[in-house]
C-alpha angles and dihedrals in degrees: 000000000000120000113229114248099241098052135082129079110312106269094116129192079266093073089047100052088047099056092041088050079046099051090039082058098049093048090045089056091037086050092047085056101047084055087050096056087035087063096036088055092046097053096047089047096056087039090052094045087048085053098055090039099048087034093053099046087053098053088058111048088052088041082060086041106055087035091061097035089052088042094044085046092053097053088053090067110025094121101048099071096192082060103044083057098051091044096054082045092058095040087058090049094049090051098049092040085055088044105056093035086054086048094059089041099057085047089054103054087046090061095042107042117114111277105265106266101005103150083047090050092041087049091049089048095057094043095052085050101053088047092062088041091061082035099069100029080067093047085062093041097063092040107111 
């Protein structure tokens, strides 16, 4: 036997349509935020591969430049032993000075880089608080 359209128990096609209104808005949010990450990801992993890239080659070609300048020091004063001395001297001080101020540096761009996902996590937190803003405007709403 059929059952009439109208009867029931009250849960209408209305209350339906509304939670699944409801769920094809949260996936479309969740979906919009997926893309977001996705983007982000993307980004940092074409910038980080930028950064080694870049950051190799450079290391080698001043690895070749200071070579060749310590080598070509060193020849200038091969024959004056009190000199060879003081200039290897001064080739170990430059490359401890370099060291420790690269050190500090590279500390320093790690404390101070951009926290991992910020625009996602800026996006969710408005979301969420929109939600509990319509939330609660519903909430009144019912209220008699």
């Amino acid at each position: 036997m059929a059952v009439p359209e109208g009867s029931g128990s009250g849960a209408g096609p209305g209350l339906f349509a509304s939670i699944r209104s409801f769920w094809s808005v949260l996936v479309a949010i969740l979906y919009t935020r997926l893309d977001l990450v996705t983007a982000e990801l993307e980004d940092e992993a074409i910038r980080l591969v930028k950064v080694v890239a870049s950051g190799f080659i450079s290391v080698l070609c001043f690895h070749a430049a200071f070579f060749f300048a310590m080598f070509f020091l060193l020849a200038l004063v091969w024959d004056n032993p009190e000199l060879r001395l003081l200039v290897l001297g001064l080739i170990f001080a430059i490359y401890l000075i370099a060291g420790v101020v690269l050190v500090f540096v590279a500390r320093n761009l790690l404390r101070n880089r951009p926290k991992f996902l910020s625009q996602t996590l800026a996006e969710l937190r408005r979301d969420v608080e929109s939600l509990r803003q319509s939330a609660l405007v519903k909430k009144e709403e019912i209220k008699p």
